[in-house]
N, C-alpha and C positions, 0 to 999 in steps of 0.2 A: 498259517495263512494260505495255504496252500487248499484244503477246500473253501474258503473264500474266494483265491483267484480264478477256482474252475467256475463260481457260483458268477459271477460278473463277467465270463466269458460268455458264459448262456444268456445272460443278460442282453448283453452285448448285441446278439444278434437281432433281438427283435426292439431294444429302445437304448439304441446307443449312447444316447445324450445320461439317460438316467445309470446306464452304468459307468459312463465316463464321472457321473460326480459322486457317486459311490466310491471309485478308486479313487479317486481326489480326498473322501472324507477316511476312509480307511489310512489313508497312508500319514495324513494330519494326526488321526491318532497316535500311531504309531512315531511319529515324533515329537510328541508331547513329554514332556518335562517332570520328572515326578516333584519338582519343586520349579517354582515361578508363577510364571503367567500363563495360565490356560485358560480358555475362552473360547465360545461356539463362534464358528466364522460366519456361520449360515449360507443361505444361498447368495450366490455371487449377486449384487444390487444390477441393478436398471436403472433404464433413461427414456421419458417417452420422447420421440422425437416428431413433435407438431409439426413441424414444416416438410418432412419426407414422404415424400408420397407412395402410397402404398402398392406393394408387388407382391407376385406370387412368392411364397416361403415366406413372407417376414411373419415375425410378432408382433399381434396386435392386441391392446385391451380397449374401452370405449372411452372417446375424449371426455375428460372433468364437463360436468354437467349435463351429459346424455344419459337417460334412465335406463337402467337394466331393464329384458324382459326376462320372461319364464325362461326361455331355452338362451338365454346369453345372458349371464352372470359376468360378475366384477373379474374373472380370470384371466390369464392370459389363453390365447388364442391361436393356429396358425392359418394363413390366407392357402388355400390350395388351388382358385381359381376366381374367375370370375362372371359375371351372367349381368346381362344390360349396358346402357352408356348414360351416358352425359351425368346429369342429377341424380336419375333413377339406378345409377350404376350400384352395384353391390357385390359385396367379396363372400367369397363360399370361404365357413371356417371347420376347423376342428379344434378339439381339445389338445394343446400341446402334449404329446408322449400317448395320444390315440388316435394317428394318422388314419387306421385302419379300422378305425370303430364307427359305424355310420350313424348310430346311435345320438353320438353327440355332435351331430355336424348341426349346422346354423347357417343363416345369412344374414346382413346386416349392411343398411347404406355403408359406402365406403366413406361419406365424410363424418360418420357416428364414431368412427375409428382412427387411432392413433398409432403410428409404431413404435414397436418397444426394441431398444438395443440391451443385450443384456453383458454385463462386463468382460465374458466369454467370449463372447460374438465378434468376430472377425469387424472390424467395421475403416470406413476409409473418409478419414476427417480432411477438413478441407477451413482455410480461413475467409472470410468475405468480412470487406472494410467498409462500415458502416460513420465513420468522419474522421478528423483531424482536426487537430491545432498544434500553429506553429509560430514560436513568437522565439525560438532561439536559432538562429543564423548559423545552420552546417551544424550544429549539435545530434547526436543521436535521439531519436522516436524515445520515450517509455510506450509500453504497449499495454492494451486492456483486452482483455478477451472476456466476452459474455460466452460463456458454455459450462456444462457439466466437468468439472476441474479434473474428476480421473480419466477423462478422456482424453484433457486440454491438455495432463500431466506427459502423457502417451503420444501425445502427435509432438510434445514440446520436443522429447527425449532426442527426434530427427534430427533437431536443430542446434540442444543444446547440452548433449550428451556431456558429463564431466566440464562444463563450461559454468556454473553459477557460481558466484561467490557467498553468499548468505538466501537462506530461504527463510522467510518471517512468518508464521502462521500465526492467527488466531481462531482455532475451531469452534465449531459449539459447543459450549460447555457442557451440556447436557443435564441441565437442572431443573429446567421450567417443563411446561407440558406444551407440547406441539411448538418446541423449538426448531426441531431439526427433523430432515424425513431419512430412511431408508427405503428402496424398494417404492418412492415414489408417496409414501404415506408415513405423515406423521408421528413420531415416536413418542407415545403418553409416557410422561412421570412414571406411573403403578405398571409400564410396560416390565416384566421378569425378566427379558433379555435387554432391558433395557444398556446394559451396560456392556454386551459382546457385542450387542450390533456399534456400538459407539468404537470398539476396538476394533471392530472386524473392519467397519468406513476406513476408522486410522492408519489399517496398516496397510491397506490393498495404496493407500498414496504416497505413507510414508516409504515404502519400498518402490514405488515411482521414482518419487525426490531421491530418496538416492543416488540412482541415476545418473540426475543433475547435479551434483554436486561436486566441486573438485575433490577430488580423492587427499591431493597433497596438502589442501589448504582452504578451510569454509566452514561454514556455520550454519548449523540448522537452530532456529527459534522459535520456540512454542511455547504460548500461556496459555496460562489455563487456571481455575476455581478447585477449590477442596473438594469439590465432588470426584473429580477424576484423577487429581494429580498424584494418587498414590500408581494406579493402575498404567497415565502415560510415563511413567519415571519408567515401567517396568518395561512397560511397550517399547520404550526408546534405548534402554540397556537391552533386549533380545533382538531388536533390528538393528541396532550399531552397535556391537560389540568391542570397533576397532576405536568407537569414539572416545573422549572425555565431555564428562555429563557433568555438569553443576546446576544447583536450581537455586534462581533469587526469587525474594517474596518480595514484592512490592506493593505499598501502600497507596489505591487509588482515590479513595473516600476517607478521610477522617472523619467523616458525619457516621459513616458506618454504615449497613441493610443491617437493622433491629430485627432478632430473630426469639420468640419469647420462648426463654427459659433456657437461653445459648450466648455463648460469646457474640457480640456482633462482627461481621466480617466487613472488615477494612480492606482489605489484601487482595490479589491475585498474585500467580507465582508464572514464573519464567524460567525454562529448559532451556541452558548455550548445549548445546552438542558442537561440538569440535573436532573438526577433521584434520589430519596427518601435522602440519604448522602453523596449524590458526593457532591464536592467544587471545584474550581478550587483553586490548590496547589500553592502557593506565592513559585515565583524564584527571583537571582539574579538581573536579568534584570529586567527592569518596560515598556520593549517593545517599547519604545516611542524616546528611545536614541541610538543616533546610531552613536556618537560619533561625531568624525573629523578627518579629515587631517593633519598628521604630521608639525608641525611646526618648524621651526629653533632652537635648543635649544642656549642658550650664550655659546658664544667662548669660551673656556676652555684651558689653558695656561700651561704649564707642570707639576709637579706636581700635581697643579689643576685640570687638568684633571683626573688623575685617583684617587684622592680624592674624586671626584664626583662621581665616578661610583656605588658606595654604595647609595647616599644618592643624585642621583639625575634618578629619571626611564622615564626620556626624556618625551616626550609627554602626557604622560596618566593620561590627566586629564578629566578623567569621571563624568559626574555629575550623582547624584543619586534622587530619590524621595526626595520630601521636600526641596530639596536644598544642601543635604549634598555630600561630596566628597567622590566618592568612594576612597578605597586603591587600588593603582594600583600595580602591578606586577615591585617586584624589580630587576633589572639588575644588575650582578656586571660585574666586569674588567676581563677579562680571564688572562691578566697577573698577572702573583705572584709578591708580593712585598715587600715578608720580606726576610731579607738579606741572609738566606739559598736556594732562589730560583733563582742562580745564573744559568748562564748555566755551565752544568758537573753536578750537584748536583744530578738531574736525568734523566734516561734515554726515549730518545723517546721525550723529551717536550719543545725544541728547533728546530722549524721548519715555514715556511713562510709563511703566509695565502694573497692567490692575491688577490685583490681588486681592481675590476673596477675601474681604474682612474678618471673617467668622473663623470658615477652614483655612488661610493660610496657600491655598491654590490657586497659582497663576491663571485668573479668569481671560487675557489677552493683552494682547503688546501694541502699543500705538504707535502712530506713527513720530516721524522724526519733527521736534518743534524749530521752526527756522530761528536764528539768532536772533535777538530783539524782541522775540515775544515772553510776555510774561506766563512762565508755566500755570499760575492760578488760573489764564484763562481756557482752559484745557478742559474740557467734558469730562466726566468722570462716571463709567456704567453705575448703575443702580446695585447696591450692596458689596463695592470694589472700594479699594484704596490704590491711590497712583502712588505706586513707589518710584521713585528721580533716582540718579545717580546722583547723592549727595552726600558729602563730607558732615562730621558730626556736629559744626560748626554752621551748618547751613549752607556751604558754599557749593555750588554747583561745579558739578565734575563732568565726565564723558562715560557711557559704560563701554566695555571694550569690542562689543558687537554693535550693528547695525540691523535694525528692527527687521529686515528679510533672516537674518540669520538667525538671530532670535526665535522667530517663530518657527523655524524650518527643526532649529534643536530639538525645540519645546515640542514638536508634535513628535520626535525620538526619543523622548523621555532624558533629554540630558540640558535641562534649564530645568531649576527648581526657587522655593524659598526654604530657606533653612530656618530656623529660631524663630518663627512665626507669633507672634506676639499681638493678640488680636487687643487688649488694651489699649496699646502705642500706635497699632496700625504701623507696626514698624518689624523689617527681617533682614533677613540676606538672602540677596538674589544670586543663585551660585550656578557656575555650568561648565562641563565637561568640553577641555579644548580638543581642537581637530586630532591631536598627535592620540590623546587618549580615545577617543570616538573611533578612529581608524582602527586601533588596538584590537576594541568591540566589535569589530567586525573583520578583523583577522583570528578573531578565536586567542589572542594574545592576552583579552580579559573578560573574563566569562560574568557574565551578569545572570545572578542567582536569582533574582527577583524585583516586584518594583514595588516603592512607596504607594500610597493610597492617590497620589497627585500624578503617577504615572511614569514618576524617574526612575532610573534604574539604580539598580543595587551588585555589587560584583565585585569579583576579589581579578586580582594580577593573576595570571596564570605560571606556577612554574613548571622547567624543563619537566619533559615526560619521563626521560627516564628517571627523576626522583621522585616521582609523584605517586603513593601510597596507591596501591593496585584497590578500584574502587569495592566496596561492601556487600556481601551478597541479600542484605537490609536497603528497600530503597525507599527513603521518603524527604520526597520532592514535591514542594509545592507546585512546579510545573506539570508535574505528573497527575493529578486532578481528572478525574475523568467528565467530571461538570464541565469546568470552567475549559480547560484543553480540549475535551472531546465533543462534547453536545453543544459547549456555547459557540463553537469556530465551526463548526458545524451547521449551525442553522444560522449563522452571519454569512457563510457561501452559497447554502441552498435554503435561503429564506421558505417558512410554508411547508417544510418535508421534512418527514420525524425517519428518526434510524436511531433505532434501540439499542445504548449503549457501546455510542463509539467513541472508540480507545484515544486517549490524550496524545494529540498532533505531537509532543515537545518528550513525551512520554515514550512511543513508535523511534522516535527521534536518537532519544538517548539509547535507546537499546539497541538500536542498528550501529552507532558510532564507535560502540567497543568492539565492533570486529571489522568494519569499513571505512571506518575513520581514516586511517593510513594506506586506504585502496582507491583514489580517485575515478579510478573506470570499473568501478565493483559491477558489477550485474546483483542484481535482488529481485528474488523471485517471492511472490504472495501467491498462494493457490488457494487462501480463504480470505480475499479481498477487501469485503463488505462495503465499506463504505469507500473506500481505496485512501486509507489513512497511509498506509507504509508507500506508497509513490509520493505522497503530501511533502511524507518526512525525508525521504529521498532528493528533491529536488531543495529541501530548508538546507543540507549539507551538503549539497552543490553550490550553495549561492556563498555557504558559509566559506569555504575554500576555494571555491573556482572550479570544483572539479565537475567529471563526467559522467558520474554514473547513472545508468538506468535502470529503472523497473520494468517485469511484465506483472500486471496482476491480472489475477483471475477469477474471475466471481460467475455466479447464474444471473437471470433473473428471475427469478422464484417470488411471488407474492406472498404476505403474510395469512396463515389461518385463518383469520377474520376475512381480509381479502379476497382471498381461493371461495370460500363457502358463496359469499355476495355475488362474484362476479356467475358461479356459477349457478346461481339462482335465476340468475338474468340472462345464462343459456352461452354464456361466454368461456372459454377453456385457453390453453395454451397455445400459442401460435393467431390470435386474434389481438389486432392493434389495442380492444380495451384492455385485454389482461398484459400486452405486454408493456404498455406504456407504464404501469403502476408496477412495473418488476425493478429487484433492486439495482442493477446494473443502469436500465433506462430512466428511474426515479431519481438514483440516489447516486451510481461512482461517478459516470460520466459527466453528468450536472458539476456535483465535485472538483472533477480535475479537471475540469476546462474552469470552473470560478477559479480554483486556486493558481492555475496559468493564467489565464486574461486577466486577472483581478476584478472582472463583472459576474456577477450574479446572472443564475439563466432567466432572469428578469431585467436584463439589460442593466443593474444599474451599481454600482461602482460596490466591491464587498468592503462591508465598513468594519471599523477595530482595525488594530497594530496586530502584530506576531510580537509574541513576547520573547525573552528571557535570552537565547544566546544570540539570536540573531533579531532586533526589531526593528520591521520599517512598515510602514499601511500596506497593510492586506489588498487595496486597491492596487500595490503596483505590482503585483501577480510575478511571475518567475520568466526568465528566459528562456523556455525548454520548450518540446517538445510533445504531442500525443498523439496516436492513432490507435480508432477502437474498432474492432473486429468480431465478428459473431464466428462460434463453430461452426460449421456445417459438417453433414454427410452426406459423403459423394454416392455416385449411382454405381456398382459394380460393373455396369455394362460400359459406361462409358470410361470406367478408369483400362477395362481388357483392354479398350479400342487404343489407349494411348490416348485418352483424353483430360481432360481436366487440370493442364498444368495452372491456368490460372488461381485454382483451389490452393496448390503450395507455393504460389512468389511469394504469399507472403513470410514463408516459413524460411527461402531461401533468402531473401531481401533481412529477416531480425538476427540469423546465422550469420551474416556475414558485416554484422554490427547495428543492422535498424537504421541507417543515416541515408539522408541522398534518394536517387530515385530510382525506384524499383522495375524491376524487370517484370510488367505484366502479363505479357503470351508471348508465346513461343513461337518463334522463325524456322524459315528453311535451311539456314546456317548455324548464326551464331550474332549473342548481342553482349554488350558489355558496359555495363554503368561504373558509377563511381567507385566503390568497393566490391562485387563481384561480375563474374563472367560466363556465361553459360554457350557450353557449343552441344546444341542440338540434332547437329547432321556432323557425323564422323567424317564425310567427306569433305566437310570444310578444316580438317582440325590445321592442315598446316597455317588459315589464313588467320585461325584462331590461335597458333599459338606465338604466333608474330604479332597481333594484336594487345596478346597481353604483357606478351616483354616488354611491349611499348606503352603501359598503364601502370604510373608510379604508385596508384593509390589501391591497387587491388588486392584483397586480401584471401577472398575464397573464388577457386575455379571450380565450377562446375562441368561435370561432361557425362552425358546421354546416352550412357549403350550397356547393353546385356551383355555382351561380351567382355570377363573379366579381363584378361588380356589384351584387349585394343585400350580398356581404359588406361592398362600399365605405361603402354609406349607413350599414348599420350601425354597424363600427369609426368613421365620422365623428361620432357622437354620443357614444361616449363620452370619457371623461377623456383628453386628450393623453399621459398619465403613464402608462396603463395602455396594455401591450404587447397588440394583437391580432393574432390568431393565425387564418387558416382551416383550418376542419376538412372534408374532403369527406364528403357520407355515407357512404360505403363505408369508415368509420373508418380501417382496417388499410392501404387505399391510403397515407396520408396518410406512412406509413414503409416504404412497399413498395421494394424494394433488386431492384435489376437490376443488377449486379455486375459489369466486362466480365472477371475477371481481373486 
């Protein structure tokens, strides 16, 4: 190697950049593997960044929809100067790696051009809050960030170095044509690096996440299609070496994607990686049972029927690991049947409940008839039968609810008809009492599914530590990528299509076996989409009461089709048309503020239940929190100057747990909110460190100096509990990301 290093020394001196990625690709050789995974990395990817405004040195290529001419091609570029103003202004360029060749220099308006960050490139990221919503009282933000993820991966690292509990990915699969881009352009199908550029993407992040993750205890998750999951298995055993890898297949279509003259595929598959003490947590389910279909129960004869109502829970017979039966969920009689629940005895609990004739489904509950009236005079809907609380003898009885409660169960799926007998117009009306409903919503009994009528189906939950560690086969009716993903999907953002997203209940289960038993988990998405993994975050907060947050993180990137249109019509990135149809502005946000508020960005109430472990209408959205935020890139001139703290509060504000209110710009002293503290001026530090002795709730201090040793004395006065943090004055250093590729 030895005349190779002399060859890139000469290099060196006249195009440093090109022999610095020479010694980068030489030295990859040279540790390549004569068995595994090898793969071209390529050039390190890029970012155009539409909103920065253009300076001498950057990289430029022309914004989406400006026409090349003769002397300025699709390439990258660099600005060396500039000549003119206003409108008429224009950047003097070169060919990147021929500063010095006059040959290829060009001009071109400055607003024809875009800058390019290249993943090498020194660059100094900065957050700006573009809204909120808040409907949980003192609870912690989840956070949305619109930006390019390997960057957002890199400015996170400041905040939350070895701090994540579970990071949940779903990449692009890379199956279809002009799925997913590198380098700013589209990856076709019949592309031949198709598949190193999809690994080179992988791991320039997955060595990000790392980072992020607790060393002692966490979980990385990734699914992915049979196109790449031989290749990611391998990618994730030569980046986590120290990890344990298991992959489950799970069933999201039984309808199948029909492939002619091939298996049809059902499945996608799921990577746990698991760090130093994670496990994945044994639940109820064993993932593999997915039940069945209601079957006929035996005829049941008059008193026999409602004999039975105790002591017989209709369908639910769940099998469990090993072969054993689960206990399914008991059903009793809503009619009373001891001889004080006559009708008169109380008020309000004599009243008709209709019932679809035909199906057997409770069409609606009426009201309560006052005593002395004869029930025959009672309305009865068109194609309904009024079923009474009555004895087999005809005697009128009480049912053991009151028609608000009735209906209140019924829209919870726990009032049904059982034994429905459309001959007789005659059932049993059964329903699930407060002590068992409570259960269902402590996670004490897990409801696998529901009837056609909308009740729910569930077995008893046993202790966890007996409970058969679930299958690495999952097929779950909840799992559905229809009905879970695209139909709750377009019930929250009515009008807006997003191309296969992942089952809300499905996202759900898969995070539970590693956070389930962590109620302040942090979970991180850096391939967002449609922000299903915060959905199902906050479903298993409500299920147990706990804490935990999300950040996700997505772009907003237009589709193929989109990008071509908008740019025909002379529109590019960084314009309100192109950005408003990006998938961040289109599709998460919209998302996770319906799924909070429970309105639709149509103002109007999101309709359907949530099903299966946890059900209650969709209209009554969640207690929580949001705040969303766009990347930016700061100016290098103003970060020298010590400026731009406001670009990181928000990075110190999610570091020191996202709750409460944030510390927006920076004082001549020192300011101190709910959970952190920042001292600004070292000459204030004694009033600041008396300030925060006296702050029971504070968990990270910040302090502002270049001087490693003034930070020491400082941090040693305060509270051993409280985490300090140095800040340099050049704020924006403090997350400044040198990249190498």
């Amino acid at each position: 190697m030895s005349r190779l290093t002399d060859l890139l020394a000469q290099l060196a001196e006249s195009n440093p950049a090109l022999a610095e990625d020479l010694r980068r690709e030489t030295l990859a050789l040279n540790r390549r593997r004569p068995f595994g995974l090898n793969f071209e990395r390529h050039i390190p990817e890029s970012v155009q960044l539409p909103n920065r405004r253009v300076r001498q040195g950057d990289k430029v290529v022309l914004r989406p929809g400006v026409k090349p001419t003769r002397d300025l091609s699709g390439q990258t570029w660099i600005v060396t100067g500039f000549e003119g103003s206003g409108k008429k202004r224009k950047a003097k360029l070169v060919v990147r790696g021929d500063l010095d060749s006059p040959d290829e220099a060009a001009t071109r308006l400055v607003t024809d051009l875009v800058v390019v960050a290249e993943f090498r490139d020194p660059v100094y990221p900065g957050l700006r809050s573009t809204g909120s919503v808040t409907q949980g009282a003192g609870k912690h933000y989840h956070v949305v960030v619109n930006g390019e993820n390997f960057h957002v991966l890199d400015a996170l690292s400041f905040a939350f170095r070895e701090a994540v509990d579970c990071i949940y990915i779903d990449p692009p699969y890379n199956t279809r044509e002009k799925q997913w881009k590198y380098n700013n352009d589209y990856v076709d199908s019949d592309d031949l690096y198709r598949h190193s550029k999809w690994l080179a993407m992988m791991e320039r992040r997955l060595v990000l996440a790392k980072a992020l993750l607790r060393p002692d205890d966490s979980a990385l998750i990734v699914t992915i299609d049979e196109k790449e999951h031989l290749r990611l298995g391998l990618l994730l055993e030569q980046t986590f070496p120290e990890a344990s890898i298991q992959m489950v297949t799970s069933v999201i279509s039984a309808k199948g994607a029909i492939r002619r003259g091939q298996f049809s595929r059902v499945e996608e598959h799921i990577f746990y990686v698991l760090f130093g003490e994670a496990r994945i947590r044994p639940w109820v389910q064993n993932m593999l049972d997915i039940g069945r279909e209601s079957e006929a129960d035996p005829v049941l004869e008059d008193d026999a029927e409602n004999a039975a109502d105790n002591a017989v829970a209709d369908e639910m017979s769940m099998s469990k690991p090993d072969g054993e039966t689960a206990q399914p969920i008991e059903w009793l009689g809503l009619r009373r049947r001891e001889p004080s629940g006559v009708r008169g005895a109380r008020k309000n609990q004599f009243f008709p409940i209709f019932v679809d004739a035909t199906t057997g489904v409770i069409h609606s509950v009426g009201d309560a008839v006052q005593d002395g009236i004869d029930r025959e005079t009672v309305k009865v809907p068109k194609g309904t039968v009024a079923v009474w609380p009555l004895k087999p003898d005809g005697d009128e009885m009480l049912w053991g609810l009151t028609p608000d409660a009735v209906r209140k169960n019924l829209a919870g799926g726990y009032v049904r008809v059982n034994n429905w007998k459309p001959a007789t117009g005659k059932g049993t009306i059964q329903y699930l009492p407060s002590g068992t409903i409570k259960k269902i919503r402590n996670g004490e009994i897990v409801v696998t599914d529901r009837r056609k009528d909308g009740s729910v189906e569930g077995t008893l939950a046993t202790e966890l530590d007996s409970t058969t560690p679930p299958k690495r086969v999952w097929h779950m009716r909840s799992h559905n990528a229809e009905t879970g993903g695209t139909n709750i999907l377009s019930a929250l953002i009515p009008g807006r299509r997003f191309d296969y997203p992942k089952s809300l209940y499905a996202v759900e289960d898969t995070l539970r076996f590693v956070v389930g038993d962590k109620p302040d988990a942090l979970v991180l998405d850096f391939f967002a989409g449609s922000g299903t993994t915060a959905h199902a975050v906050m479903r298993l907060n409500k299920q147990d009461g706990g804490c935990r947050r999300s950040i996700m993180v997505t772009n907003n990137e237009v589709s193929a089709t989109e990008a071509a249109t908008l740019g025909d019509a002379g529109f590019g990135p960084g314009d309100a048309e192109w950005e408003n149809l990006g998938v961040c502005e289109f599709i998460t946000k919209p998302r996770i503020l319906a799924s909070i508020t429970g309105r639709t960005h149509e103002g109007q109430p999101v309709k359907g239940k949530y099903s299966f472990t946890d059900i209650f209408p969709r209209a009554d959205g969640f207690e929580e929190n949001a705040e969303f935020f766009d990347l930016s890139y700061e100016d290098p001139e103003r970060v020298s100057h010590g400026l731009g703290f406001e670009a990181i509060a928000p990075l110190l504000w999610m570091r020191a747990g996202s709750e409460g209110e944030r510390i927006e710009s920076a004082s001549d002293t020192y300011s101190v909110t709910g959970t952190y503290a920042i001292l600004f001026a070292v000459d204030s530090a004694a009033a600041f460190v008396s300030a925060v002795r006296g702050a029971d709730t504070l968990r990270v201090a910040y302090i502002v100096t270049d001087d490693e040793s003034q930070f020491r004395v400082i941090a040693a006065q305060l509270p051993s509990a409280i985490e300090t943090v140095r800040l340099y004055a050049a704020y924006l250093d403090n997350a400044k990301m040198i990249s190498r590729g």
